[in-house]
MIKEPA-506406 format. One record per residue (C-alpha): y, z, x; residue number from 1. Coordinates in nm, 3 decimals, decimal comma, padded with zeros to 5 digits. Example, Ala and Ser with C-alpha at 12.3 -4.5 7.8 and 13.67 -1.06 7.14 Angstrom:
% residues 2
R    north       up     east  num
R  -00,450   00,780   01,230    1
R  -00,106   00,714   01,367    2
This chain:
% residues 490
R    north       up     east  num
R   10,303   13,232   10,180    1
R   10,127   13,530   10,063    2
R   09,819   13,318   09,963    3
R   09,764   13,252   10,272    4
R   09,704   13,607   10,402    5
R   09,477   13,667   10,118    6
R   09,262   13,333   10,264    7
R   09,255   13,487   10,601    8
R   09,165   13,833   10,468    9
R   08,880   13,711   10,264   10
R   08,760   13,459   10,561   11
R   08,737   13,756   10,769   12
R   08,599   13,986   10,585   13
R   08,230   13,848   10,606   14
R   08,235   13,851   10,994   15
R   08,249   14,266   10,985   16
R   08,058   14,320   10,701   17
R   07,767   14,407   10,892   18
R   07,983   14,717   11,050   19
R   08,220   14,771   10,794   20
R   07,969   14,771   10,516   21
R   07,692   14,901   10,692   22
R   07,595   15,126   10,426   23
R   07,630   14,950   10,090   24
R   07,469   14,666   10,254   25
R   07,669   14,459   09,937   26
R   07,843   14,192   10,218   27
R   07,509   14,181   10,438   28
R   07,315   14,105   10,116   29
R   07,604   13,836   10,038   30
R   07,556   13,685   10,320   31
R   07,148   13,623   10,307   32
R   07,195   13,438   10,017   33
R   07,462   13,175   09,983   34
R   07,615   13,112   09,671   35
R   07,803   12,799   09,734   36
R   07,445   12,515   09,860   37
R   07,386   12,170   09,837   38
R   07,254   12,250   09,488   39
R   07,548   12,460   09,377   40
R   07,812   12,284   09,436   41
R   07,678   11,935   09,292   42
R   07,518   12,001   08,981   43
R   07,791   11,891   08,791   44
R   08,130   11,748   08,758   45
R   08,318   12,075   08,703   46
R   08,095   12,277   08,957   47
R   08,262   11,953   09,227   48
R   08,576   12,030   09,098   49
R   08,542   12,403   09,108   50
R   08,470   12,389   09,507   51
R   08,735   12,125   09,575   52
R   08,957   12,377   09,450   53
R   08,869   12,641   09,670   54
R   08,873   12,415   09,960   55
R   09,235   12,350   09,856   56
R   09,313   12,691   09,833   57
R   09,134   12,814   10,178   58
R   09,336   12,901   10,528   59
R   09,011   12,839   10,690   60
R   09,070   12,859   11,060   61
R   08,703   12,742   11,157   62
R   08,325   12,619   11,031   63
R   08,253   13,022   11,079   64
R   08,506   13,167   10,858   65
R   08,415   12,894   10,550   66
R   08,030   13,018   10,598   67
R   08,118   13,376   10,582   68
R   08,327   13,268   10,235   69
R   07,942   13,228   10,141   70
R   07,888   12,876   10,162   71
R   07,527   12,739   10,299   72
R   07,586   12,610   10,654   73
R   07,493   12,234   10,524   74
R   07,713   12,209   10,261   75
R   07,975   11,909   10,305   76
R   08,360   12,074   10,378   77
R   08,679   11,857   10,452   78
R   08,458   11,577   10,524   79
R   08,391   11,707   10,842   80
R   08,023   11,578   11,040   81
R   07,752   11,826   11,081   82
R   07,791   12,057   11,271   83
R   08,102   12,195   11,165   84
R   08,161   12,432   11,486   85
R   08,113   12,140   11,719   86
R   08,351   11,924   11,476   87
R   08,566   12,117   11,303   88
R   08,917   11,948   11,374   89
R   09,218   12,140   11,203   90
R   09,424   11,775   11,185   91
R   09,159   11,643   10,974   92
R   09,143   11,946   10,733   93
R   09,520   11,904   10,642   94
R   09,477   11,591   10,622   95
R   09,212   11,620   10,394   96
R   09,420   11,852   10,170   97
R   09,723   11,564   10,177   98
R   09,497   11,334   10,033   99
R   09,246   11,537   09,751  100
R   09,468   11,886   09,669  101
R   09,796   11,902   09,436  102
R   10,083   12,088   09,614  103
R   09,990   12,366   09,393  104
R   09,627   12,365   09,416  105
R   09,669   12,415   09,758  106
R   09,929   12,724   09,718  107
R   09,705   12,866   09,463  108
R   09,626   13,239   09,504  109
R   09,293   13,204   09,683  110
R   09,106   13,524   09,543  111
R   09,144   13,408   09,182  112
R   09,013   13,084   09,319  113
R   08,710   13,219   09,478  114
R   08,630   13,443   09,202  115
R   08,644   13,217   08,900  116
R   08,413   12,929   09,108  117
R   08,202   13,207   09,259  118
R   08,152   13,380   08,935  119
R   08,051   13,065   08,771  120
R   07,777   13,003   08,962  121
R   07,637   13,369   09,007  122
R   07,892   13,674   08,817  123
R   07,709   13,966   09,051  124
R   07,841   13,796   09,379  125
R   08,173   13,736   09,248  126
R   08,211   14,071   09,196  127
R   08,054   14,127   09,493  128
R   08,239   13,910   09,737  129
R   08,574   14,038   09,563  130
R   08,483   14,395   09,632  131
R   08,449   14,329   10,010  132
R   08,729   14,156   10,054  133
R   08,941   14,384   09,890  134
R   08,741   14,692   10,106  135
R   08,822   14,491   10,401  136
R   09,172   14,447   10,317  137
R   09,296   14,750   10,309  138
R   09,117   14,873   10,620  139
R   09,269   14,591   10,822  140
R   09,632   14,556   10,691  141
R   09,884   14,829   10,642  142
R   09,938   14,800   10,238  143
R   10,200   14,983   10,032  144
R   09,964   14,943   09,743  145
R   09,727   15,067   09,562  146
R   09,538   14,889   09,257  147
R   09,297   15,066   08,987  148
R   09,048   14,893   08,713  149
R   08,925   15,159   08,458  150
R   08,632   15,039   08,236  151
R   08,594   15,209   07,912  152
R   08,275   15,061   07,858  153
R   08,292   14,819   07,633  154
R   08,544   14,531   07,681  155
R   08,906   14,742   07,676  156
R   08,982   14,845   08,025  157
R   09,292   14,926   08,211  158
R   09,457   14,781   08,524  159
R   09,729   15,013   08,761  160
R   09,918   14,911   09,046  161
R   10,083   15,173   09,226  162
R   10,325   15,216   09,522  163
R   10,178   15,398   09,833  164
R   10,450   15,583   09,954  165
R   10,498   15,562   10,333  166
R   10,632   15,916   10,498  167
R   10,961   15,854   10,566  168
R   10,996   15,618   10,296  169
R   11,298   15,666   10,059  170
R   11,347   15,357   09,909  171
R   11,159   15,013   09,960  172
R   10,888   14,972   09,668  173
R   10,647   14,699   09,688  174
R   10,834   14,341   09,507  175
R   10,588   14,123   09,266  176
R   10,528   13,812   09,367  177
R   10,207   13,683   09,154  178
R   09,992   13,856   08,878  179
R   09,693   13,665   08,731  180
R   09,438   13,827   08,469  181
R   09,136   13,591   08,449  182
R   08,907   13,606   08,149  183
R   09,175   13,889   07,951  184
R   09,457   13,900   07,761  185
R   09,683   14,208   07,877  186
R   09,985   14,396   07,697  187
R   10,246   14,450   07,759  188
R   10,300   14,140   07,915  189
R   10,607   14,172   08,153  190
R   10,544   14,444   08,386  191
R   10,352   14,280   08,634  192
R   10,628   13,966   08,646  193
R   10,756   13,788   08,964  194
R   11,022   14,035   09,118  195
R   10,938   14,381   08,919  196
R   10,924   14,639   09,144  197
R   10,581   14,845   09,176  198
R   10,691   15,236   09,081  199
R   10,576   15,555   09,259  200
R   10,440   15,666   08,954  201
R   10,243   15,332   08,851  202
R   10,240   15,014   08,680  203
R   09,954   14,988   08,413  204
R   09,875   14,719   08,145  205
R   09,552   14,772   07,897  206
R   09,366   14,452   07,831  207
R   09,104   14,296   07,663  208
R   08,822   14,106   07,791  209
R   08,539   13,843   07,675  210
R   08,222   13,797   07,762  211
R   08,306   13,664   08,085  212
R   08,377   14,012   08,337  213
R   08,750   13,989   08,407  214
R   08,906   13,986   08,750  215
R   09,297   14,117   08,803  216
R   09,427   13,978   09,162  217
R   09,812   14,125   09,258  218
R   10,034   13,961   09,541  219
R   10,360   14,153   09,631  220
R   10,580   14,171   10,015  221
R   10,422   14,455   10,058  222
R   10,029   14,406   10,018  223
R   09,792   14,280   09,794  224
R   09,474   14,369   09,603  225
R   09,196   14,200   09,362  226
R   08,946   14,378   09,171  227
R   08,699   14,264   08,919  228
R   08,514   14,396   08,609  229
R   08,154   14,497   08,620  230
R   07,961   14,172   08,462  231
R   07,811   14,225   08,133  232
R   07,463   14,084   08,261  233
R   07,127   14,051   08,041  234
R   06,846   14,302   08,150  235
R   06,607   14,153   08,380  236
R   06,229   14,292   08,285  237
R   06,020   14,190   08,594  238
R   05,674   14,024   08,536  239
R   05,399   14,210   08,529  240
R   05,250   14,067   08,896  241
R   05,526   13,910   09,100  242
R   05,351   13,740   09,400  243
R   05,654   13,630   09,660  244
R   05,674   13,340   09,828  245
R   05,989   13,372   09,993  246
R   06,265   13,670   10,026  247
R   06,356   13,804   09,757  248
R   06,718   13,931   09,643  249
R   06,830   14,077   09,311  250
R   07,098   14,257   09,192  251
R   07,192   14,336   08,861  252
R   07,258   14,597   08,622  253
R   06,973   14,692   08,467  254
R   06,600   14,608   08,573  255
R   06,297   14,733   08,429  256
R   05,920   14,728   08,623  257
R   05,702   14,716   08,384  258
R   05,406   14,993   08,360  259
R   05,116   14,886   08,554  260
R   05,364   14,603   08,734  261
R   05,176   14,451   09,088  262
R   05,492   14,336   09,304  263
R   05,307   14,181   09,639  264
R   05,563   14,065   09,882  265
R   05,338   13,894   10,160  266
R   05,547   14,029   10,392  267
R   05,845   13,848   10,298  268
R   06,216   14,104   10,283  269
R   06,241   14,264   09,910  270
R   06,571   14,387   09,853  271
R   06,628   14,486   09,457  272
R   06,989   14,689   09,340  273
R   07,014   14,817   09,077  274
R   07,291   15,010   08,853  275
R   07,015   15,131   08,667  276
R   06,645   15,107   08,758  277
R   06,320   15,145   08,458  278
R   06,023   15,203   08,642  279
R   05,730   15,214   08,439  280
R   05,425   15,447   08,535  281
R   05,148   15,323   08,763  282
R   05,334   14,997   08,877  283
R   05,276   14,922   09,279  284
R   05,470   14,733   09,557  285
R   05,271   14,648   09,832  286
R   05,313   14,425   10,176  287
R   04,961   14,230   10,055  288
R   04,654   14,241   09,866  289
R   04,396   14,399   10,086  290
R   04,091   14,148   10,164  291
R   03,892   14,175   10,466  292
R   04,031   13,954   10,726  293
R   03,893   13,593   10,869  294
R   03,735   13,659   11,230  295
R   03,990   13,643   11,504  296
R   04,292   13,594   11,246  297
R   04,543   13,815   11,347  298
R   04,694   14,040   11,063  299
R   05,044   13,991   10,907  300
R   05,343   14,119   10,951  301
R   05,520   14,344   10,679  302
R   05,936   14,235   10,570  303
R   06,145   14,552   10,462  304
R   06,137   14,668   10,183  305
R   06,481   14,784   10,001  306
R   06,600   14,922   09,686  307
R   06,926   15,060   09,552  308
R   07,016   15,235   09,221  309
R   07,258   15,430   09,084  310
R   07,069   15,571   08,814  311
R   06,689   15,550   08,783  312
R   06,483   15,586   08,444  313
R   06,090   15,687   08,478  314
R   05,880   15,684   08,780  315
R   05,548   15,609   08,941  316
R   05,625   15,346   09,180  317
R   05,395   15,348   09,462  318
R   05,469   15,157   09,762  319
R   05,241   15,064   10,040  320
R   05,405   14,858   10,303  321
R   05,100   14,868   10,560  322
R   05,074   14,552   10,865  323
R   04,763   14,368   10,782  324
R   04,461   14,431   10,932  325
R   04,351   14,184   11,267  326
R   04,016   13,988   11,232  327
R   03,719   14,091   11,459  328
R   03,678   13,868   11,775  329
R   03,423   13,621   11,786  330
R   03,092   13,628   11,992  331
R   03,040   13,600   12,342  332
R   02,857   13,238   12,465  333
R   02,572   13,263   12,499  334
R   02,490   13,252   12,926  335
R   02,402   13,037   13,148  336
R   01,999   12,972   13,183  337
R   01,757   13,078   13,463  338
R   01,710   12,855   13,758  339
R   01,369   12,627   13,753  340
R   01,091   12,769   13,973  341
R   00,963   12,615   14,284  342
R   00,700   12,311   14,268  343
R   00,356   12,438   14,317  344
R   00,157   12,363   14,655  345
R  -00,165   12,072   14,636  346
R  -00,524   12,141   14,670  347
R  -00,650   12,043   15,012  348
R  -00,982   11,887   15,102  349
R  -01,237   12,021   15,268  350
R  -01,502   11,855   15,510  351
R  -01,861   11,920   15,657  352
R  -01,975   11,875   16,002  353
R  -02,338   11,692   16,025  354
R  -02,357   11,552   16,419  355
R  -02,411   11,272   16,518  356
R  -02,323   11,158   16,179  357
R  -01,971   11,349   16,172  358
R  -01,850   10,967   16,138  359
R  -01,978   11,002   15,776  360
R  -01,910   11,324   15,712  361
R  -01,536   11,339   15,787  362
R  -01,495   11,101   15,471  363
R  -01,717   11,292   15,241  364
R  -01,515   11,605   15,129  365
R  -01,760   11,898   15,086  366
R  -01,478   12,132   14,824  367
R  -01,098   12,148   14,820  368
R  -00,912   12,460   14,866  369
R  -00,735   12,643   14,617  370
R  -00,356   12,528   14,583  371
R  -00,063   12,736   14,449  372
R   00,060   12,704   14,072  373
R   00,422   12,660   14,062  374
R   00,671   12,964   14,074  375
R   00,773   13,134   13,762  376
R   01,151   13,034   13,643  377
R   01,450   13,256   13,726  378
R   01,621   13,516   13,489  379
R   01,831   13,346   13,232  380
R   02,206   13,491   13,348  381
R   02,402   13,768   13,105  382
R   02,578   13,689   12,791  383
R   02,976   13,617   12,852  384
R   03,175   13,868   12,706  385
R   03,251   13,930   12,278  386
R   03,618   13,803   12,266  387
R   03,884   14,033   12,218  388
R   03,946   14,157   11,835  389
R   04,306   14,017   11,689  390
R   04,599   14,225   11,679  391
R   04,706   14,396   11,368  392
R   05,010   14,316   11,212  393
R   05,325   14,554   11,183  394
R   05,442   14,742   10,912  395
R   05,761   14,695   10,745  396
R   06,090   14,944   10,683  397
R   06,106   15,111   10,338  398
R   06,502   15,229   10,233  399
R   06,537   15,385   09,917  400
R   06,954   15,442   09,827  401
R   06,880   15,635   09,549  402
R   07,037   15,991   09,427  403
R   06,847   16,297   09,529  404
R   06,704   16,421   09,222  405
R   06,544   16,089   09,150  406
R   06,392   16,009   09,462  407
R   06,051   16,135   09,308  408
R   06,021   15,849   09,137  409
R   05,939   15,669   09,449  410
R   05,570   15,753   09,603  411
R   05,594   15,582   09,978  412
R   05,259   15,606   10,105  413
R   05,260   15,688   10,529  414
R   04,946   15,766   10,715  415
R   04,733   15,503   10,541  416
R   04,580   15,177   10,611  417
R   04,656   14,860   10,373  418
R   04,256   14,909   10,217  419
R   04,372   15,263   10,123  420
R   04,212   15,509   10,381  421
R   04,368   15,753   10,547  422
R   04,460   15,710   10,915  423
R   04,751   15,918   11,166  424
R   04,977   15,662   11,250  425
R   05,302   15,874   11,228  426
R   05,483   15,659   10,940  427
R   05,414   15,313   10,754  428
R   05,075   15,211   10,887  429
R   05,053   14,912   11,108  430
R   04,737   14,677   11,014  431
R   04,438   14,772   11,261  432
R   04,338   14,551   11,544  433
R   04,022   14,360   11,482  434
R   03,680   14,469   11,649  435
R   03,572   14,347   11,945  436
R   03,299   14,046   11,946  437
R   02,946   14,112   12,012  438
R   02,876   14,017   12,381  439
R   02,657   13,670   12,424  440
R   02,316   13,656   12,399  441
R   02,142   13,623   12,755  442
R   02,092   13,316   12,880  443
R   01,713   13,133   12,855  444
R   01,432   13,187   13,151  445
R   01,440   12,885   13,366  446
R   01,111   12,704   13,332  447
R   00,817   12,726   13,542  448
R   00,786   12,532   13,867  449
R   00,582   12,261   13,833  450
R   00,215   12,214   13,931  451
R   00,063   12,014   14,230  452
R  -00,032   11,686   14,138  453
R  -00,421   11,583   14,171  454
R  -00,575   11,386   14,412  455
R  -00,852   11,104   14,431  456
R  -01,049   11,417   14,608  457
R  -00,899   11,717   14,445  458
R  -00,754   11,822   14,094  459
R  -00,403   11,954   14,084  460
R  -00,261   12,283   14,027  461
R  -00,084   12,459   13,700  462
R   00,244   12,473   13,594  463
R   00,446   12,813   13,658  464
R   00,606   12,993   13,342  465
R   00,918   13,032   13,237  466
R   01,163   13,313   13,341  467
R   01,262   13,611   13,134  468
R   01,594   13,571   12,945  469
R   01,908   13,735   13,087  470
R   02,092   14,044   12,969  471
R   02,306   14,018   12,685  472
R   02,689   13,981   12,774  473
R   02,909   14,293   12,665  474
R   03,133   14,334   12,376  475
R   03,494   14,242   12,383  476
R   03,798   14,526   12,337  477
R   03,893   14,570   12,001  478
R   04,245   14,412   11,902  479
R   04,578   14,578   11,887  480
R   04,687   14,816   11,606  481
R   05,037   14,674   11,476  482
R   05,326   14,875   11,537  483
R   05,414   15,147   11,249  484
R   05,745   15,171   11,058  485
R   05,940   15,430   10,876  486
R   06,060   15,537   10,569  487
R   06,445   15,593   10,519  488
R   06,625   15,751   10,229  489
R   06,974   15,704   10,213  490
């Protein structure tokens, strides 16, 4: 059934969005941030059903191809066990569909299906999602049609089908199969029935939608196509100091930074689009707020920084994305002390000589001799070495998808450090290494020999002093700069 080829187009289009969409970045950008969670898809009873739906609808071949549908990788599917690529088991997904989908749940045209649960949860990646499947579509399967939404800009619009004419072709226009409208009423209301042919010249309808952005979705034997209306979305005014905490993805379509706005991203990806931008004069967006760092801390990395808009209102948006600064490296031990000096030598007696009465004499000391203090200490030894200064962190990407005459508006500051001053680093700055630590101080004099001890005949001798302290140790190399980073406009 045709439904089926749509599943299997719109299952593969997220594993080539990184090439195929490569520079709209829409699918990669889909991807990062999952619509269908844990969260998502349980916060109420007609969010469950909404996904059971889907899940009826699907052709998915594998765990892979229901993650790339944009669904978190935790997220319960065909009551399958965790994880779904070691356990996916195609018996049990039929099975599953036997027992929880209506035969026509599960035959349902899968785009509308996809669109009208993704859209309820988050309109800008229905749209989204839509638009690269349909991208994908017609790049990867020969199609004899083409489809056409024209927004008038307020909630009339106009959907065309029209039949791509193969050369060589004389005769074999595409046959209708399905038409749905979701969210619109369209007149008149039998040219897109079951088994009307699409013309060479075009099929069109005019219709009228809500407040809810419609989506149009065409089956036929020869191709298919689904295309959404923009989403009529409130304008989002951004604080006036937005501190991240995590990445950070929006997309709308129409944001406003406020004059004087401080966005700090502590190095965590920022990736706003835009159809139109307000930028207000004298807001910033840095990677952090410059403090000196903590001793031996290394400095922080910097995420990319991205931003896409079609139109862009204002200016004055500076943006530093600058690696933080490394800490300086502590100081050097101190070293080792001086050896202790020799012992000093004992005083000696000395004895008379008186004849015949030597006998006497040899036990009555006349002086002692003079002894030797003890020997000065050694040098204390050098100071060990400061330790090395931590590495800076790197600085992060800035892409700006913006048109030409408006990129102006945008103020990317290269060649400077995160505290402001000027260095060459040939881009986005990388944070500076840290300093080097002082070396050690020198290690203490070793202390003085002792003396001699005294005698019952003779006093003893003085101590020595103490050594001279050692050298002090040298400083350590200063940290690593981090690496620098460049600025792209697309």
């Amino acid at each position: 059934m045709h439904s089926t080829r749509i599943a299997i187009g719109l299952a593969g289009v997220f594993l080539v969005t990184h090439n195929a969409f490569g520079q709209s970045n829409e699918c990669a950008i889909f991807l990062q941030k999952p619509v269908f969670t844990q969260t998502s898809v349980s916060s109420n009873s007609q969010s469950k059903t909404n996904f059971r739906l889907i899940q009826c609808a699907a052709q998915w071949k594998s765990a892979q191809d229901a993650q790339n549908a944009g669904l978190e990788a935790t997220v319960p599917i065909y009551d399958i066990p965790i994880p779904f690529t070691a356990n996916w088991d195609q018996v049990k997904v039929d099975q599953w569909k036997s027992q929880n989908c209506s035969i026509e749940e599960r035959s349902s045209d899968y785009a509308g299906v996809f669109y009208k649960s993704t859209y309820a949860i988050d309109p800008v990646s229905a749209k989204t999602g839509l638009a690269c499947y349909e991208a994908y579509f017609l790049s990867q399967t020969p199609s004899a049609l083409r489809c056409k939404l024209t927004e008038s800009g307020g909630k009339a619009m106009m959907f065309s089908a029209e039949w791509r004419r193969m050369p060589g072709e004389t005769d074999n226009p595409p046959v209708i199969q399905s038409f749905a409208a979701l969210f619109s009423t369209c007149t008149p209301t039998d040219v897109f029935k079951a088994n009307n042919k699409v013309s060479e010249g075009g099929n069109v309808v005019m219709c009228i939608g809500g407040e809810d952005a419609p989506m149009f979705s065409l089956n036929t034997n020869r191709g298919a196509c689904a295309v959404s209306a923009t989403p009529r979305l409130p304008k989002i005014v951004l604080p006036a100091k937005l501190v991240l905490s995590s990445q950070w993805v929006q997309q709308a379509g129409d944001v406003e930074i406020p004059p004087g706005a401080l966005i700090v991203t502590n190095g965590y990806p920022f990736n706003l689009r835009a159809d139109r931008l307000t930028i207000g004069s004298g807001s910033r967006l840095v990677s952090y707020e410059y403090a000196p760092p903590a001793a031996q801390k290394a400095g922080r990395y910097a995420g990319q920084i991205s931003i896409t808009a079609k139109d862009v209102i204002g200016g004055g948006l500076s943006i530093l994305n600058s690696g933080e600064p490394g800490g300086d490296g502590a100081q050097g031990p101190k070293g080792p002390p001086g050896a202790p000096g020799e012992p000093g030598k004992g005083r000696s007696p000395l004895y008379g000589k008186c004849g015949p009465l030597d006998f006497i004499c040899s036990n009555l000391p006349l002086s002692c001799t003079g002894g030797e203090d003890g020997r000065s200490g050694g040098q204390g030894g050098q100071g060990y070495p400061g330790n090395p200064g931590a590495p800076g962190g790197g600085a992060g990407e800035v892409v700006i998808d913006v048109p030409l005459p408006v990129r102006s508006a945008f103020t990317v500051l290269e060649n400077v450090s995160l505290s402001g001053q000027p260095r060459q680093c040939n881009g986005i700055c990388g944070g500076l290494g840290g300093n080097g630590g002082a070396g050690g101080p020198g290690g203490d004099g070793g202390p003085g020999g002792p003396g001699a001890p005294g005698t019952l005949t003779c006093g003893g001798t003085n101590n020595g002093p103490s050594g001279g302290t050692g050298p002090t140790g040298p400083e350590g190399p200063a940290g690593k700069p981090g690496p620098a980073a460049s600025l792209r406009f697309l």
